[in-house]
C-alpha positions as CSV (number, residue, x, y, z in Angstrom):
1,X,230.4,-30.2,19.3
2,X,232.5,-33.4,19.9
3,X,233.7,-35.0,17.1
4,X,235.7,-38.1,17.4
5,X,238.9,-38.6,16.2
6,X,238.6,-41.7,14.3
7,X,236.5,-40.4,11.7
8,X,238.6,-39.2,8.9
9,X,236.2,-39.3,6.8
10,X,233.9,-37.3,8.4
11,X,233.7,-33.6,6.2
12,X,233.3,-30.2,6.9
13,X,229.9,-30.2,5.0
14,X,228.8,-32.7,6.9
15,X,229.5,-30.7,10.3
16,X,228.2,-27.2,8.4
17,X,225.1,-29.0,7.9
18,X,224.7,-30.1,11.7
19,X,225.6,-26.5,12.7
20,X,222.8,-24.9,10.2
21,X,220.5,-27.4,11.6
22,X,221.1,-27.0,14.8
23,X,221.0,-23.0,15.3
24,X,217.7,-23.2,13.1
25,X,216.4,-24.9,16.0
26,X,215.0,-24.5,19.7
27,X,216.6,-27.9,20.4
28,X,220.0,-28.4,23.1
29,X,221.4,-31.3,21.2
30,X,221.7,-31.9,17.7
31,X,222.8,-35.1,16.6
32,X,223.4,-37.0,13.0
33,X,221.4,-40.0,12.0
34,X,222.6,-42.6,9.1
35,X,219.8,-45.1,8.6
36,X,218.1,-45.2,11.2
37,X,221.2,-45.4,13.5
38,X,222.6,-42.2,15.8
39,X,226.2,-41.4,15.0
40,X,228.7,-38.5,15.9
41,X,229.4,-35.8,15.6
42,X,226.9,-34.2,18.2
43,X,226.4,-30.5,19.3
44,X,225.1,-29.5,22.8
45,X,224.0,-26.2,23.7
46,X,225.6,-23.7,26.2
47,X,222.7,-25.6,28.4
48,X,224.5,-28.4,28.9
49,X,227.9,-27.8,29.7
50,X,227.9,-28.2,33.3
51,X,227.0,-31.7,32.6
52,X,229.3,-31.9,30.1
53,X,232.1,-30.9,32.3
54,X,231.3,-33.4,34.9
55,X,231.6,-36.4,32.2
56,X,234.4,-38.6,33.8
57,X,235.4,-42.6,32.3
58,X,234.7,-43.5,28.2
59,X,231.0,-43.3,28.5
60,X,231.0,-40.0,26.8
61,X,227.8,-37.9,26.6
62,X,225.9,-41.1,26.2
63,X,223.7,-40.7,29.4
64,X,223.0,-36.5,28.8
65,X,221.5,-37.8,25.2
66,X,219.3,-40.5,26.5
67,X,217.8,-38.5,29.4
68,X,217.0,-35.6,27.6
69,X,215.2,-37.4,24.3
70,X,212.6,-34.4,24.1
71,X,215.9,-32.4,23.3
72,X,217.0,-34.3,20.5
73,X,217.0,-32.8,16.5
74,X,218.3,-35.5,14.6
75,X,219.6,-34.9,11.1
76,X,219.3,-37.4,8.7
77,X,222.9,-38.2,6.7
78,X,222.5,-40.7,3.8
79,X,226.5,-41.4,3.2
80,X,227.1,-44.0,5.8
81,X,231.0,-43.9,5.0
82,X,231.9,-40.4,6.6
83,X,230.8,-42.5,9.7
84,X,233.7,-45.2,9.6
85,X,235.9,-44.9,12.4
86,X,239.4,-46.8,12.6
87,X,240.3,-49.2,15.6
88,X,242.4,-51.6,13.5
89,X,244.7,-51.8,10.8
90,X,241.7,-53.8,8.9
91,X,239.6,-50.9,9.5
92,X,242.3,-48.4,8.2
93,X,242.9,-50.3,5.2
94,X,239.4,-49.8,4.4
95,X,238.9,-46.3,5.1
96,X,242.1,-45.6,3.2
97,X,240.7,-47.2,-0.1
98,X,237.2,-45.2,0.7
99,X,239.8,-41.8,0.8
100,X,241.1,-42.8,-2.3
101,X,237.8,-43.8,-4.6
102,X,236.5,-40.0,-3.4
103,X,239.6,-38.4,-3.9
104,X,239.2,-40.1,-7.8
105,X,235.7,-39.5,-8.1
106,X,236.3,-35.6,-6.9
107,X,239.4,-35.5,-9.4
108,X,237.6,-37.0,-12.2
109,X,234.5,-34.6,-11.6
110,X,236.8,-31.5,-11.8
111,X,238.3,-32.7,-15.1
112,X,234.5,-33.1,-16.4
113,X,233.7,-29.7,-14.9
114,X,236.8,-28.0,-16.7
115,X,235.9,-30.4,-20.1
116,X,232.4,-28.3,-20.4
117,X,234.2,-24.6,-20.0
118,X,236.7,-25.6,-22.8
């Protein structure tokens, strides 16, 4: 799986739902889709890692995706933000505030959670 770095947002049910996807399938690459759009993280099977290996420059694994579309499960994500990735301070900023509205909206739904079992 290669994940980028400059998706903080990006959760670990998000992945767990790539990987069950992916080993209940016959296909090498597994790969997230948000409306429409491809995104990252994607998984590869053992298949591909000689390819893989010889990757060299920023193109990533671009080229193994595109000539092996018969390959391809795609698995449809509807929260668009887990895809934001930061390259500026603008962009940081704004995943920040997205960090902060979960974190509320998880805190508050505990509270309401521990409300109905008092």
């Amino acid at each position: 799986m290669f994940i980028l770095a400059d998706q903080p947002l990006l959760d670990s049910a998000t992945i767990n739902l790539l990987i069950e996807h992916f080993r209940q399938s016959d296909r090498g690459i597994c790969v997230p889709r948000c409306h429409g759009q491809r995104k990252n993280p994607t998984l590869f099977s053992a298949a591909y890692f000689d390819r893989l290996l010889s990757i060299s420059g920023d193109t990533g694994a671009r080229g193994i995706v595109a000539a092996h579309p018969g390959d391809l499960l795609f698995v449809d994500v509807e929260r668009p933000d887990i895809f934001l990735d930061v390259d500026t301070p603008e962009d940081l900023d704004r995943v920040a505030a997205l960090f902060q509205k979960s974190r509320q909206i998880e805190h508050e739904a505990r509270e309401d959670h521990q409300d109905d079992h008092t």
